[in-house]
C-alpha positions as CSV (number, residue, x, y, z in Angstrom):
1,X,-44.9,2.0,-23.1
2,X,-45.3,5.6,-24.0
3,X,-43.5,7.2,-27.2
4,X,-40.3,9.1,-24.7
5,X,-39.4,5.6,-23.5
6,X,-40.0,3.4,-27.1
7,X,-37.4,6.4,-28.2
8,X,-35.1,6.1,-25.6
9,X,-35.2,2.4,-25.9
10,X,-34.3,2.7,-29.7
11,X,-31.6,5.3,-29.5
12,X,-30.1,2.6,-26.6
13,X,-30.7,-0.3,-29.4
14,X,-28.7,0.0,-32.6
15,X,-27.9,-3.7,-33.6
16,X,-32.1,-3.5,-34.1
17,X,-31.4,-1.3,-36.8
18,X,-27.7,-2.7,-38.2
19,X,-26.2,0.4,-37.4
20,X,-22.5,0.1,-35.6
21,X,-21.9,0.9,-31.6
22,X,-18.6,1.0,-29.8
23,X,-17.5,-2.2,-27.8
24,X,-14.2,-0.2,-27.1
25,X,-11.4,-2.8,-26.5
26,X,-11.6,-6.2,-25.8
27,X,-11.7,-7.3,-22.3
28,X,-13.8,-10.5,-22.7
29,X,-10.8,-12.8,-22.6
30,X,-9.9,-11.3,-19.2
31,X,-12.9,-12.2,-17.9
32,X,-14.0,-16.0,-18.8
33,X,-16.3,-16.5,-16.4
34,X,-19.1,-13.8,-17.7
35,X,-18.7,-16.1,-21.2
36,X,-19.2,-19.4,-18.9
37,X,-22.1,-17.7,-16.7
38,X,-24.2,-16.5,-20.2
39,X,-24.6,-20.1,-20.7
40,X,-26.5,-20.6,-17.4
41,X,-29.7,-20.1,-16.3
42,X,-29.3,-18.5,-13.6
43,X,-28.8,-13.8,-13.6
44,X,-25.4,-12.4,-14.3
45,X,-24.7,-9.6,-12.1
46,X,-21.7,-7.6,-13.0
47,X,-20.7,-5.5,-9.6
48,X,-17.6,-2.8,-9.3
49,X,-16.8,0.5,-9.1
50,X,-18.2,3.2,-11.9
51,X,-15.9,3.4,-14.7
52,X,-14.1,0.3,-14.5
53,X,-15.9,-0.9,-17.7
54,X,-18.8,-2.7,-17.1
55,X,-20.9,-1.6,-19.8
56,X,-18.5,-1.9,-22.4
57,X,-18.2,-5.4,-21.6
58,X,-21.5,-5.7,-22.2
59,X,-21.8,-4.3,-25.5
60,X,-18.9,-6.9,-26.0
61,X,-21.1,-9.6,-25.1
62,X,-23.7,-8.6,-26.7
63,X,-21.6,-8.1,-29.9
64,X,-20.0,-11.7,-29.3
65,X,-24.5,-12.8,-28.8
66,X,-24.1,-11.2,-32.4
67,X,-21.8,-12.5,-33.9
68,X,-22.4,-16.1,-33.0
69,X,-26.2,-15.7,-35.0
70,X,-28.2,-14.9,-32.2
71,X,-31.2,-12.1,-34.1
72,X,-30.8,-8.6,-32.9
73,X,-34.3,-8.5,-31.7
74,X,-33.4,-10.9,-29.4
75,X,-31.5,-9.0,-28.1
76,X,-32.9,-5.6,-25.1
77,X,-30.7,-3.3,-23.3
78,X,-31.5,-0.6,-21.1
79,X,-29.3,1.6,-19.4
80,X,-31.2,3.2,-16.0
81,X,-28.6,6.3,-16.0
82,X,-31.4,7.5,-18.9
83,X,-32.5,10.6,-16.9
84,X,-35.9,9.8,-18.5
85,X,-35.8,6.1,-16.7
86,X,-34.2,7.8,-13.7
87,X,-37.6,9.6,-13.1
88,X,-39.7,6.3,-13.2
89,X,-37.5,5.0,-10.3
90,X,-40.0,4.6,-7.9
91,X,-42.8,3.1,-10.1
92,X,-43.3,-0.4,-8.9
93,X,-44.2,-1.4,-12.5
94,X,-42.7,0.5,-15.1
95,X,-39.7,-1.8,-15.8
96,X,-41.8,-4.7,-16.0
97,X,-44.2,-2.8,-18.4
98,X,-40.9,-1.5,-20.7
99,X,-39.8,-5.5,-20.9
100,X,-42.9,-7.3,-21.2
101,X,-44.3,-4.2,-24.5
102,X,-41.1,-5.3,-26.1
103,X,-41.7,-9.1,-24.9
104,X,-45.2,-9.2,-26.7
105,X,-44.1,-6.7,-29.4
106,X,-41.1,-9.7,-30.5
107,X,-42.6,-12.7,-29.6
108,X,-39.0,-14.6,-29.2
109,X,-38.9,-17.9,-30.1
110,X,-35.2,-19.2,-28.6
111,X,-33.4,-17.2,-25.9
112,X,-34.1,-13.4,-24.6
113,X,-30.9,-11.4,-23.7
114,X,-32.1,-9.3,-21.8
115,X,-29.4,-6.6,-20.3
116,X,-29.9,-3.5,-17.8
117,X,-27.7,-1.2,-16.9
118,X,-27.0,0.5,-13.2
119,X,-29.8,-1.6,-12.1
120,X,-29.5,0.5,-8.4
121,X,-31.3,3.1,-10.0
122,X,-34.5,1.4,-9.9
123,X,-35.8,0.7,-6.9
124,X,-37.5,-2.2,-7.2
125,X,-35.6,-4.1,-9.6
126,X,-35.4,-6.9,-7.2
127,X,-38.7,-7.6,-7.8
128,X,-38.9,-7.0,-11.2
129,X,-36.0,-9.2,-12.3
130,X,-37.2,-12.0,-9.6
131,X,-40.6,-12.1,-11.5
132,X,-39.1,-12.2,-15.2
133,X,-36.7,-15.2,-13.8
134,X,-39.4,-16.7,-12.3
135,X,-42.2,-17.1,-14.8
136,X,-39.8,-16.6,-18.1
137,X,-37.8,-19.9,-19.0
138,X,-36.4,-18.7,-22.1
139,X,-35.2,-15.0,-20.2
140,X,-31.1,-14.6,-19.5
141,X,-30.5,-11.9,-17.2
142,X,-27.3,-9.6,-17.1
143,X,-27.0,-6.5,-15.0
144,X,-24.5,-4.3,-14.2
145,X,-24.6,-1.8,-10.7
146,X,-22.0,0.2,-9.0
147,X,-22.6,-0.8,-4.9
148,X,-21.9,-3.9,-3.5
149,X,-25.0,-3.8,-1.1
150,X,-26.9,-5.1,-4.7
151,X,-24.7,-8.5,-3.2
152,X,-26.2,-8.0,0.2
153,X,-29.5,-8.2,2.5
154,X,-32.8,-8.1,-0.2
155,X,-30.9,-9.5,-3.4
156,X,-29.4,-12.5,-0.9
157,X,-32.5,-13.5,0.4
158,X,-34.9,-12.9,-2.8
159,X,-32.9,-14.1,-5.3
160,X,-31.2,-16.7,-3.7
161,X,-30.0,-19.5,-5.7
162,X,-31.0,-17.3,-8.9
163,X,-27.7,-15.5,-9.6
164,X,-24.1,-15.6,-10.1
165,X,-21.7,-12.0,-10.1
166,X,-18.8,-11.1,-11.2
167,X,-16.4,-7.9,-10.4
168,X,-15.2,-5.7,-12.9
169,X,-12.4,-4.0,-11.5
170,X,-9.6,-1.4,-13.5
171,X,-7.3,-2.7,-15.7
172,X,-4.8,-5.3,-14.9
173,X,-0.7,-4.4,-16.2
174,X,-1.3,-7.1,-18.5
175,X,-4.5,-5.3,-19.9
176,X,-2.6,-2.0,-19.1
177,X,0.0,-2.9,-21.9
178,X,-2.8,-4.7,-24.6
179,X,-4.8,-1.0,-23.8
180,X,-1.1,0.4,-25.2
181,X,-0.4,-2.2,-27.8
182,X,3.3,-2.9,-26.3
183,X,4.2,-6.3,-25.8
184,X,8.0,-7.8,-25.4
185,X,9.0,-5.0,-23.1
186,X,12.8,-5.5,-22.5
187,X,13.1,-4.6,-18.2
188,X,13.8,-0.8,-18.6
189,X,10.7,-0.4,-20.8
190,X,8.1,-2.7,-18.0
191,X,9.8,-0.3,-15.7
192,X,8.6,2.9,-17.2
193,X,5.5,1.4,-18.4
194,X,4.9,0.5,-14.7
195,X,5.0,3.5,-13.4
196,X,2.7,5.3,-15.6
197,X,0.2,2.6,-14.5
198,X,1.1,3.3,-10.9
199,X,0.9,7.1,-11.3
200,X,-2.6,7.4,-13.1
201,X,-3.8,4.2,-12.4
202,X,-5.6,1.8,-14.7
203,X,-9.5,3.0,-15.5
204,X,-9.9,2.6,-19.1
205,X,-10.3,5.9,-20.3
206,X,-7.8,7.3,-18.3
207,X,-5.2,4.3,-19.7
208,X,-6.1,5.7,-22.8
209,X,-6.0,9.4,-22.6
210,X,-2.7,10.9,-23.7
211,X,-2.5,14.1,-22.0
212,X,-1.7,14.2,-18.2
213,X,-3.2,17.0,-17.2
214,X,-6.6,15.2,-19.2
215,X,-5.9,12.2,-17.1
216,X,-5.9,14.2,-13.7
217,X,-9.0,15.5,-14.4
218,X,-10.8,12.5,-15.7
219,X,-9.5,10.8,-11.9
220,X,-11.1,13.3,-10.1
221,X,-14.4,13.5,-12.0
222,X,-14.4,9.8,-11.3
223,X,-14.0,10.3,-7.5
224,X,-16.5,13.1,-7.7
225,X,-19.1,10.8,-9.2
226,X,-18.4,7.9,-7.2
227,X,-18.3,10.3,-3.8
228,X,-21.6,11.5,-5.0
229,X,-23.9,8.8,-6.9
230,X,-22.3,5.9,-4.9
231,X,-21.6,7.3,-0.9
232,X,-23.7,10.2,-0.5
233,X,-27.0,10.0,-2.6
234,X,-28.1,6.3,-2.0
235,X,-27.2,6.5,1.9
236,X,-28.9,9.6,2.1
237,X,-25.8,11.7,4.0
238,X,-26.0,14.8,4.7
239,X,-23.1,16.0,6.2
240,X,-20.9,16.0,2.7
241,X,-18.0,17.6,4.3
242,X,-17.7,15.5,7.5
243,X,-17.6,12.2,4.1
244,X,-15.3,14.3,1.9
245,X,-13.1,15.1,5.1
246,X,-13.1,10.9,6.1
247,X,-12.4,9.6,2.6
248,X,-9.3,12.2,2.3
249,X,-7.8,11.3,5.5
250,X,-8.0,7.5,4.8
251,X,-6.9,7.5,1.2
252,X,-3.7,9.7,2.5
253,X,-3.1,7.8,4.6
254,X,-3.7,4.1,2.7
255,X,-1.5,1.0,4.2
256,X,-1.2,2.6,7.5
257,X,-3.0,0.6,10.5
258,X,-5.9,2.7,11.8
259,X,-8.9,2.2,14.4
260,X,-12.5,4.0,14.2
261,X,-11.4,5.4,17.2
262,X,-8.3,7.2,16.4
263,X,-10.4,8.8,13.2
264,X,-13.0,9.6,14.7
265,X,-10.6,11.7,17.4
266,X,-9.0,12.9,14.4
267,X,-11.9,14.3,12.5
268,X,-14.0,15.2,15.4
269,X,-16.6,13.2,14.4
270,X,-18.0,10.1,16.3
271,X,-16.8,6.7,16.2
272,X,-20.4,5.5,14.6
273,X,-20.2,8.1,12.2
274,X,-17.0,6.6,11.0
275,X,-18.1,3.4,11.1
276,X,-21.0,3.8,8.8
277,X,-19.2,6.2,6.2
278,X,-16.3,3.5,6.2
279,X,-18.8,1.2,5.0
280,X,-20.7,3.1,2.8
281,X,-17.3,3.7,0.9
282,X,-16.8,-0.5,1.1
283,X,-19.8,-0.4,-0.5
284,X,-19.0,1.8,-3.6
285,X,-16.0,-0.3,-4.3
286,X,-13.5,2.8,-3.5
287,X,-11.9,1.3,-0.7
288,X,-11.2,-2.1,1.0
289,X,-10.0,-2.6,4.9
290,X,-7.9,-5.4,5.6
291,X,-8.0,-7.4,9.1
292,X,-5.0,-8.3,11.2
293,X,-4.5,-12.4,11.1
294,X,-5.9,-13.6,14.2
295,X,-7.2,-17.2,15.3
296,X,-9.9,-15.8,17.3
297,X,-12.8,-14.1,15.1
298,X,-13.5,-11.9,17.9
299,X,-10.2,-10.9,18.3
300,X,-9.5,-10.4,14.5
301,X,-12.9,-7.6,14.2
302,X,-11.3,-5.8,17.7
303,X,-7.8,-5.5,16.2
304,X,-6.6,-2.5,14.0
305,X,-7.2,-1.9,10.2
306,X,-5.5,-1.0,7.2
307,X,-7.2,0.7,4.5
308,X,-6.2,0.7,0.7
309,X,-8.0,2.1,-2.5
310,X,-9.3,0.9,-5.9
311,X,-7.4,2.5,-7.8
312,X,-3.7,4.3,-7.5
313,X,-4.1,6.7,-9.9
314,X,-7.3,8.2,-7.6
315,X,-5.4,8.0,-4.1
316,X,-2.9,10.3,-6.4
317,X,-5.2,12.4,-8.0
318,X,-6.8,13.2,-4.7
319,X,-3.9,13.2,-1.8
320,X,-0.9,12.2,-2.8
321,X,2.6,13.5,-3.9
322,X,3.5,10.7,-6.2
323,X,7.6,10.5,-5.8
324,X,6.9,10.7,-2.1
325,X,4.6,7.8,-1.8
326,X,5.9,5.6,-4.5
327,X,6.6,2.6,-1.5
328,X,2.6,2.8,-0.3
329,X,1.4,3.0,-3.7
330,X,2.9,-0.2,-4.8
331,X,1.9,-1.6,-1.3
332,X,-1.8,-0.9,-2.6
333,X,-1.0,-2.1,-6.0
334,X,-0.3,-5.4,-4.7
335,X,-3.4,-5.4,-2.4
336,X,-5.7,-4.8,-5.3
337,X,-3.6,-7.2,-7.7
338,X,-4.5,-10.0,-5.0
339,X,-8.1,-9.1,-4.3
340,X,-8.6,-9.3,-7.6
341,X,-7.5,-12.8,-7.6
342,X,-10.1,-13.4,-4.6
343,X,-7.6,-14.1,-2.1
344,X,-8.3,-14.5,1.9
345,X,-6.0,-11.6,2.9
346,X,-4.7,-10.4,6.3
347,X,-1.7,-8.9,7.6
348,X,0.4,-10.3,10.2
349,X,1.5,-8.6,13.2
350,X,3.0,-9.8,16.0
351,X,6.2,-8.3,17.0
352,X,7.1,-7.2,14.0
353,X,4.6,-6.6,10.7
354,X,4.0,-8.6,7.5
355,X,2.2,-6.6,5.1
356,X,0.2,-9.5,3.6
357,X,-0.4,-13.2,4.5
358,X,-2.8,-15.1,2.4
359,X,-5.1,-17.5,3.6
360,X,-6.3,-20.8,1.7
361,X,-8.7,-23.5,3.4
362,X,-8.7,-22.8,7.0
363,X,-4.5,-22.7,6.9
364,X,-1.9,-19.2,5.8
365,X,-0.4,-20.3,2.6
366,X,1.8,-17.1,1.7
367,X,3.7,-14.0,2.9
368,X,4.5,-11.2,1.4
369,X,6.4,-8.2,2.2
370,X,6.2,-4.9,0.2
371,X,8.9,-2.3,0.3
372,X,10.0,0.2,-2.0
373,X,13.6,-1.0,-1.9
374,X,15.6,-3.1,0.5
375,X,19.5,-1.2,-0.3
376,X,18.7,0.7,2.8
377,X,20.1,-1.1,5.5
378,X,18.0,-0.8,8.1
379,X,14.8,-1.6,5.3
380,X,16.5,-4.3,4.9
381,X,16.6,-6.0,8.0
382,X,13.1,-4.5,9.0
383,X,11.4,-5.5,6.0
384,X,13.0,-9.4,6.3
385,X,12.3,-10.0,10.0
386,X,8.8,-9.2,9.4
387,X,8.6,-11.5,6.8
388,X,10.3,-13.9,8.6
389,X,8.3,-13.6,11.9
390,X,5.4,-14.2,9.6
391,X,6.7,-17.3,7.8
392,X,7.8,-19.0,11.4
393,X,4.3,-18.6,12.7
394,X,2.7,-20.0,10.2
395,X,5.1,-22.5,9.0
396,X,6.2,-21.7,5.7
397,X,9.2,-22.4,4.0
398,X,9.2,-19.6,1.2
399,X,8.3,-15.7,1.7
400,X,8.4,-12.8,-1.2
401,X,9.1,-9.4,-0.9
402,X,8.1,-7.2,-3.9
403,X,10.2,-4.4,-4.2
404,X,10.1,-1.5,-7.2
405,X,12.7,-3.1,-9.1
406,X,15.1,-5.4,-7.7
407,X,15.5,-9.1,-7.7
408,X,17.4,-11.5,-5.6
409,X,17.2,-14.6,-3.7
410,X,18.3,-15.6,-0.1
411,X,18.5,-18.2,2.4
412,X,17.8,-18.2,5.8
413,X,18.8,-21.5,7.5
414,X,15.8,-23.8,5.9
415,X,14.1,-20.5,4.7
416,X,13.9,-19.1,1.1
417,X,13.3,-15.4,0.5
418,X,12.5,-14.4,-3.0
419,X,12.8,-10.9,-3.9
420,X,10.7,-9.8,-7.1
421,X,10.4,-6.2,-9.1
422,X,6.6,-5.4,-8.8
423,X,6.1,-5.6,-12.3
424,X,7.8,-9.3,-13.1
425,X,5.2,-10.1,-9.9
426,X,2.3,-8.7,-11.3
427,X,2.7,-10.2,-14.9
428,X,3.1,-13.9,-13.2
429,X,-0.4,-13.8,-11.5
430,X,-2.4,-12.0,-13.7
């Protein structure tokens, strides 16, 4: 290892020399699993968006590694976002040689942490981590990278068996508040609360940051990165303004059924194109598509899409007119809230549309309706008889409808409709 990268590797190091480094605020609790998964064999993979906090909770882990007596120079991280580690990117062997020097240099009797940072950077970390897993019994492996397609076609087929992952996505309300340090909000004060989380959203540092013209700025540095280091670089695009143009129109226009069709008239781009910039954008984590609820597979790929984005605080940073939108942002608030409990998720549409129906061992277990408010008439009866379409289909005796801030039951014949404020919702499945 020469002397740039033993320095780099140092300055990256601290606990090796007692000195203190920030673990920020604690998220561990949040996410049990990565606790459970440290105690396996088996690599830790820690996928999501940039930003959403991945390598703070691994300095938390690694503090926790700490403070439960395991020795500091058992103990190697290495962030590849080092611009001197970025250069060695296409060395077949320089990652191996930078982990078996400090291997040999240690000599670790028990169990080697060994963590990497943005592991996409590398190129051939796949088979550099495959090797260490392979012929190192005493090696656990956690690495964090900001694509999805680290989940997909090389990593599924050579490491196999060898790995479990984990998404790190932006704060939940109920982190939201611990970031604040509020806690037995009456109503009024969840309400406000709520919709600074909606407005700016819920990365970290942004949750954090006081000033509001600070936070703005911070959301679109983050879309600028991930457009960038996430969409454009590792797919190789070229047209940057034919991207830029597809991931404005989609995020203004989040919750709204769309087909590649109708963009690609729109842009003037072709229906490929859109296709493959769609799902380089999947792949970032920026935005999700949701599929229309149909029996036939075929069917359900064929049908129209909706499209809704990580983060709320981006889509307004970016596109939106907050006071305008309020009804759509709250629709993709509850979108995220469920992905993020890893739930099958279509929407219904038949005559009339359902925004959400969720789907739990081959059979639709749940509705749900989002609307801004139902004391509009006309909302009213629009937003239930979608619900209730939805529910008769697929036989279900209780529906929700989250709304901004009202609350209310009702019966329909053998039917019960509960109405919930967003953020009682969010708070009872977090």
């Amino acid at each position: 290892m020469d002397e740039n990268a033993k320095i780099a590797i140092e300055r990256q190091n601290p606990w090796w020399f007692g000195k203190e480094f920030d673990t920020g605020i604690d998220r561990l609790p949040w996410y049990p699993q990565i606790t459970k998964y440290l105690k396996a064999r088996e690599v830790l993979l820690l996928v999501g968006a940039r930003r959403t906090g991945k390598s703070t909770l691994v300095y938390q882990v690694i503090m926790n590694l700490l403070n439960n007596k395991a020795p500091p120079d058992a103990i190697l991280f290495i962030n590849l976002d080092e611009p001197l580690f970025q250069s060695k990117s296409k060395d077949p062997m320089y990652l191996t040689e930078i982990i078996e020097y400090y291997l040999a240099q240690q000599k670790p009797s028990g169990t080697f942490y060994l963590f990497i940072d943005e592991i996409q950077n590398y190129d051939y970390w796949v088979q550099s981590i495959k090797t260490l897993y392979d012929t190192r019994e005493n090696i656990k492996i956690v690495l964090t990278g900001s694509t999805s397609t680290l989940l997909q076609k090389e990593i599924s087929a050579r490491l196999s068996g060898r790995y479990f992952h984990t998404i790190v996505y932006p704060l939940s309300f109920k982190e939201y508040q611990s970031f604040n340090r509020v806690h037995k909000l009456t109503s009024i004060e969840k309400h406000q609360h709520f919709n600074n989380y909606l407005e700016y959203g819920a990365f970290p540092r942004v949750v954090l940051e006081e000033d509001k013209n600070l936070k703005q700025e911070l959301l679109k540095n983050y879309f600028q990165t991930i457009y960038l280091k996430d969409i454009i670089y590792p797919n190789n695009l070229r047209n940057n303004k034919d991207v830029f143009d597809l991931l404005y129109f989609i995020i203004s226009n989040i919750g709204k059924n769309f087909s590649y069709s109708n963009i690609a008239k729109s842009l003037g781009i072709a229906v490929e194109t859109v296709k493959e910039y769609i799902g380089c954008s999947e792949n970032s984590y920026l935005i999700y598509t949701l599929t229309k609820y149909d029996r036939s597979v075929k069917k359900q790929i064929a049908n129209p899409k909706k499209i809704y984005c990580l983060d709320t605080g981006l889509v307004n940073s970016i596109s939106f007119k907050f006071s305008e939108n309020k009804g759509r942002l709250i629709e993709n608030l509850v979108y995220m809230a469920l992905r993020k409990q890893n739930k099958e998720i279509y929407y219904h549409k038949e005559n009339y549309e359902c925004d959400f129906i969720i789907k739990e061992k081959m059979k639709i277990k749940d509705a749900v309706q989002v609307t801004l408010s139902l004391k509009d008439e006309t909302t009213r009866k629009r937003e239930i008889r979608g619900l209730v379409e939805a529910m008769e289909t697929h036989n279900l005796k209780e529906g929700l409808i989250i709304t901004e801030r009202e609350l209310e039951t009702i019966m329909l014949d053998d039917k019960k409709i509960v109405i919930k404020p967003i953020y009682e919702w969010l708070e009872e499945i977090e």
